[in-house]
C-alpha positions as CSV (number, residue, x, y, z in Angstrom):
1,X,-19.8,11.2,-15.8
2,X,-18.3,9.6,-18.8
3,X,-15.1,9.1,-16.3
4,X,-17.4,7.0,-14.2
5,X,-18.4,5.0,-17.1
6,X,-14.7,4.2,-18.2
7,X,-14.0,3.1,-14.7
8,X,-17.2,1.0,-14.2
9,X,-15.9,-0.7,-17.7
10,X,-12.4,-1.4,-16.8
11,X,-13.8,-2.9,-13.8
12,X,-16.4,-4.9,-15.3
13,X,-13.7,-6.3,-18.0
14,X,-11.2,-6.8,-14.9
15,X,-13.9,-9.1,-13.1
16,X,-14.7,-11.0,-17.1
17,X,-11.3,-11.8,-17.3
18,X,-10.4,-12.5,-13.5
19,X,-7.3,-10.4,-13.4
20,X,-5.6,-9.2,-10.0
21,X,-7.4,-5.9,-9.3
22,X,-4.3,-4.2,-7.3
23,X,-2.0,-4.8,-10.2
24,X,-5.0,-3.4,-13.2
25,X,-5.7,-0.6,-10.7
26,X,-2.6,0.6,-9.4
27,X,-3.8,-0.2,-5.3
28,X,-1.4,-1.5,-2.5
29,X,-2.1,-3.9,-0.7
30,X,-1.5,-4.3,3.0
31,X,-1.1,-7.5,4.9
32,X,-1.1,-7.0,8.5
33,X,-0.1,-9.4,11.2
34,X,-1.6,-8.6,14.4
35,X,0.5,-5.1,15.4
36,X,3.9,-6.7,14.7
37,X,4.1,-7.1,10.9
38,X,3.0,-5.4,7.9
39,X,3.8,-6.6,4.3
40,X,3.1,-4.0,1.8
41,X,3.1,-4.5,-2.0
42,X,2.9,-2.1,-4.8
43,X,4.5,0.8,-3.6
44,X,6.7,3.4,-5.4
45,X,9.3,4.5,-2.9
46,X,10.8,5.0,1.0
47,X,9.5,9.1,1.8
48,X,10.5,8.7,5.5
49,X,11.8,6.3,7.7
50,X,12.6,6.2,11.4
51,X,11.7,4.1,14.5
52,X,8.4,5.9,15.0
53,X,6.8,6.3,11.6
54,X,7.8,5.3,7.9
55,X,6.3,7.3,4.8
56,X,5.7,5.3,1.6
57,X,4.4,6.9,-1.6
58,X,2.5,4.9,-3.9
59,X,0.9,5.3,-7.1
60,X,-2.7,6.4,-5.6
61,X,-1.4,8.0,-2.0
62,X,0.8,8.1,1.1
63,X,0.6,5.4,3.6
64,X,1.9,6.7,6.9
65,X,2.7,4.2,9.4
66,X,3.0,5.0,12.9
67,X,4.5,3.0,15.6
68,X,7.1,1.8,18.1
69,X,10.4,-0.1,16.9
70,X,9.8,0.0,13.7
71,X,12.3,-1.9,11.6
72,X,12.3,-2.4,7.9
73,X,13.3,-5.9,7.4
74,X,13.1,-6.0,3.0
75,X,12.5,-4.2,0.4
76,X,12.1,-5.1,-3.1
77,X,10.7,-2.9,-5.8
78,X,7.5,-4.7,-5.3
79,X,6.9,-5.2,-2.1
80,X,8.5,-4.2,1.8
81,X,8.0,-5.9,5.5
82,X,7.7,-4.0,8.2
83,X,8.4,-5.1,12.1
84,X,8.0,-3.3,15.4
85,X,4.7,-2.3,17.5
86,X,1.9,-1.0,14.7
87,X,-0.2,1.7,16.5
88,X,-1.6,3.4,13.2
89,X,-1.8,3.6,9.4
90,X,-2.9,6.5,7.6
91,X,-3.7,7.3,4.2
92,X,-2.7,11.1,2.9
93,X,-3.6,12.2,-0.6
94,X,-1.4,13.3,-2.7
C-alpha cells in the first residue's frame, strides 16, 4: 500500500511540474511507422539481433520485435531505428 502512495505522489508532482514521464519513470517509448519503422528510445542495450527478431532490454522489460528484414539503421545510447517488415512486438518481464 504505502508503495502505491509513493507512486501516485511522484506521479502527481511529475504532472505539477510538467516533466517528461518516460524520462522520471524509466518507460520506452516506441514510435512506430506503419510496419516499416520503429524508433525506440530509452533503452539499455542490444540482447539479440538477427533479420527475424531483435531483443532489447530496458530498464522496466524486454521488448521483442518480430519481423521480416529487419535492419538496425542507428543506435545511440538513447535511442535505436529499426527497418524491415514489423509483424509483432512483445513485452517479456524481466
Amino acid at each position: 500500500m504505502k508503495k502505491k502512495k509513493v507512486s501516485h505522489w511522484k506521479e502527481h508532482l511529475v504532472e505539477s511540474l510538467q516533466l517528461p514521464k518516460d524520462m522520471v519513470f524509466q518507460e520506452s517509448v516506441i514510435t512506430l511507422l506503419g510496419e516499416r519503422e520503429i524508433l525506440l528510445e530509452n533503452y539499455r542495450r542490444i540482447l539479440e539481433y538477427n533479420r527475424e527478431h531483435l531483443l532489447i532490454l530496458t530498464s522496466r522489460c524486454k521488448i521483442r520485435i518480430q519481423g521480416k528484414n529487419l535492419e538496425v539503421l542507428y543506435y545511440t545510447n538513447d535511442e535505436m531505428k529499426v527497418s524491415g517488415q514489423i509483424l509483432d512486438i512483445t513485452y517479456e518481464s524481466l
